[in-house]
C-alpha positions in Angstrom: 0.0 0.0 0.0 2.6 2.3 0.9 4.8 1.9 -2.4 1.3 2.6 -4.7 0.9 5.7 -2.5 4.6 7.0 -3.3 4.4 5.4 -6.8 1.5 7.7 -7.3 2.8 10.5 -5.6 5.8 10.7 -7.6 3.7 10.3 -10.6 2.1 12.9 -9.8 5.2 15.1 -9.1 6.4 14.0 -12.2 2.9 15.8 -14.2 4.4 18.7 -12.4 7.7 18.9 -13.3 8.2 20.8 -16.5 9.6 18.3 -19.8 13.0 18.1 -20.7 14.8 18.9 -24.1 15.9 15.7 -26.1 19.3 15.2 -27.5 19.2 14.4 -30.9 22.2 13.3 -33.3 21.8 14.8 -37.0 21.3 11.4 -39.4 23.8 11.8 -41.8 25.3 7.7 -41.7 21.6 7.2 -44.1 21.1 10.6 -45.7 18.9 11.7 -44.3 19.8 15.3 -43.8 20.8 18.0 -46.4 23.0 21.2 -46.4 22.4 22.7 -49.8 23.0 25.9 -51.4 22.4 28.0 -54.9 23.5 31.4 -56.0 23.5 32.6 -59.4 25.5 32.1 -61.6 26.4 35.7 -63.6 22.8 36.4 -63.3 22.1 34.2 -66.2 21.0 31.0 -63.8 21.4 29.6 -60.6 24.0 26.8 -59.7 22.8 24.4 -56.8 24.7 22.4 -54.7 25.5 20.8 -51.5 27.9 19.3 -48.8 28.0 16.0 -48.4 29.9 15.4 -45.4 28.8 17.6 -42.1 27.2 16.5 -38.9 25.9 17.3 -35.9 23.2 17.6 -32.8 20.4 19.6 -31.6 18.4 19.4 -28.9 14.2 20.3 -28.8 11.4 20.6 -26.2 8.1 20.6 -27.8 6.7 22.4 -24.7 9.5 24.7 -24.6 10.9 25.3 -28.3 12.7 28.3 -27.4 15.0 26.2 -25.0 16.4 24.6 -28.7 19.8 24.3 -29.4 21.6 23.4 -32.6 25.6 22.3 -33.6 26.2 21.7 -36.9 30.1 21.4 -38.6 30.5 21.1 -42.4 33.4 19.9 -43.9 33.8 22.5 -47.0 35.7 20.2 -49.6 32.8 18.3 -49.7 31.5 20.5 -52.1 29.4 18.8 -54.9 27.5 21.2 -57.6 27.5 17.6 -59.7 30.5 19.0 -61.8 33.9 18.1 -60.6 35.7 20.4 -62.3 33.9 23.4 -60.8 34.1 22.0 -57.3 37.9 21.3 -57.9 37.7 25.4 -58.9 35.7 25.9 -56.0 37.5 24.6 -53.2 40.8 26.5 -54.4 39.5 29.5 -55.4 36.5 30.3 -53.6 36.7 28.4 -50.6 40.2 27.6 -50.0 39.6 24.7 -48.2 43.1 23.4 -47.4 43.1 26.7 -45.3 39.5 27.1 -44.1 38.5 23.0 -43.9 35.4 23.6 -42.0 31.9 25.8 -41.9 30.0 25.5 -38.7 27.0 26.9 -37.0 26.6 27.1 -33.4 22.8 28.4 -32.5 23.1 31.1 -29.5 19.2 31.3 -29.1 15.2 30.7 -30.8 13.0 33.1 -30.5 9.4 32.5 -30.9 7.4 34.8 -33.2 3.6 36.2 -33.0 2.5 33.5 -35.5 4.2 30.7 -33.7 7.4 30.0 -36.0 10.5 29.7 -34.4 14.0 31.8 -35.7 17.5 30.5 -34.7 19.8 32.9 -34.4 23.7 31.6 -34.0 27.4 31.8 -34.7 27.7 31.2 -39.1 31.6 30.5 -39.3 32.6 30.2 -43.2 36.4 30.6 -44.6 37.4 31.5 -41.0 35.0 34.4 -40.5 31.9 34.2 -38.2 29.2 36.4 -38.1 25.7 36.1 -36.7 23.6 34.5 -39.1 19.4 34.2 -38.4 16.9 32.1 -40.2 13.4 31.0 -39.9 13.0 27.1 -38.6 10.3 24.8 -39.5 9.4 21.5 -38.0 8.9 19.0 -40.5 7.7 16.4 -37.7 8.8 14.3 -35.3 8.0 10.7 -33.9 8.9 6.7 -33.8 10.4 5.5 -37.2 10.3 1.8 -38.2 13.9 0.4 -36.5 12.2 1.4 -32.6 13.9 5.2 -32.5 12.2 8.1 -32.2 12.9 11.3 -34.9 12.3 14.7 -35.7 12.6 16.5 -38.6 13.4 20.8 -39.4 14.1 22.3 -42.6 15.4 26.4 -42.3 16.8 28.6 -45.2 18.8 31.8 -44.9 21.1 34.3 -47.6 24.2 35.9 -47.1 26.4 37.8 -48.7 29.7 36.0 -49.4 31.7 38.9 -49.1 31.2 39.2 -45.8 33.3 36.3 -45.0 36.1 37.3 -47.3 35.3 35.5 -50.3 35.8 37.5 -53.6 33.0 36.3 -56.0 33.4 39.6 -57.8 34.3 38.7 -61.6 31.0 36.5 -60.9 29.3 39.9 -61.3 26.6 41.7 -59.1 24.2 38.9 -59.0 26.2 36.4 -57.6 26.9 38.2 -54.0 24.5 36.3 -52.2 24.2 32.9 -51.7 21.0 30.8 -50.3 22.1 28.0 -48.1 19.2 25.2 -46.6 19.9 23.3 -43.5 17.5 20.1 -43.4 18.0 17.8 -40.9 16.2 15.1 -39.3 17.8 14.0 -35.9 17.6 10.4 -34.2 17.0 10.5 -30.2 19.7 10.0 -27.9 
């Protein structure tokens, strides 16, 4: 009798208590999460690519999204626009990667808007410069997959200008100073 009553009584504690973030580890071993990016190309059309290799955690509260957190490192010279001479030119000339072998992004808060949708605001660190870098984050969704984990899923997309991390893109022209880049992730609970 007296272990039901505390049983219950810490259950009831527990209903109290407010939830705790999970820890979630970015699922890049199956693809299933994406850094891609497009700018322009001489203002004629847009090259698209990504980086394959990058990974990462964050950590989210349904009850308390603002609490998030997100750690994501990108190895640069895993740059694939599906041409290999351009991602040859690309990691010498642009992103000098034997020099500057990782981007990263290390969140610093999420701020919850009137309408409900979250924006992470964080540390953007690209060819050894980092500057504060905000985007708006979406959930995708979130819940048990079919191997007995549990998932959740967030897509966000930001600009910058490339300049501002010292890379000289001007012979591209004046409509190839920005460039789009899309974090999509779906993380596996810890």
């Amino acid at each position: 009798m007296k272990k039901t009553i505390l049983a219950m009584s810490m259950l009831g504690l527990s209903a109290l208590l407010p939830a705790q973030a999970a820890d979630y580890v970015i699922d890049t071993e199956k693809a299933h999460a994406f850094v891609d990016f497009r700018i322009q190309h001489l203002g004629y059309s847009w090259m698209s690519g990504r980086f394959n290799d990058f990974a990462g955690t964050f950590s989210y509260d349904a009850d308390d999204p603002e609490a998030s957190t997100i750690d994501v490192t990108i190895d640069v010279a895993s740059v694939d626009t599906n041409f290999a001479e351009r991602d040859k030119h690309l990691r010498e000339k642009f992103l000098e990667t034997s020099e500057y072998p990782q981007a990263s992004f290390k969140s610093k808060s999420f701020n919850k808007m009137e309408d409900g949708s979250l924006v992470v605001v964080g540390d953007f660190t690209l060819h050894g410069v980092t500057k504060e870098l905000s985007f708006p984050v979406e959930k995708v969704g979130e819940g048990d997959d079919p191997w007995g984990g549990y998932r959740a899923g967030f897509v966000g997309e930001t600009k910058f200008t490339i300049a501002d991390y010292g890379i000289d893109v001007s012979m591209l022209g004046p409509a190839s100073q920005e460039v789009y880049l899309t974090l999509s992730i779906e993380g596996i609970r810890q």
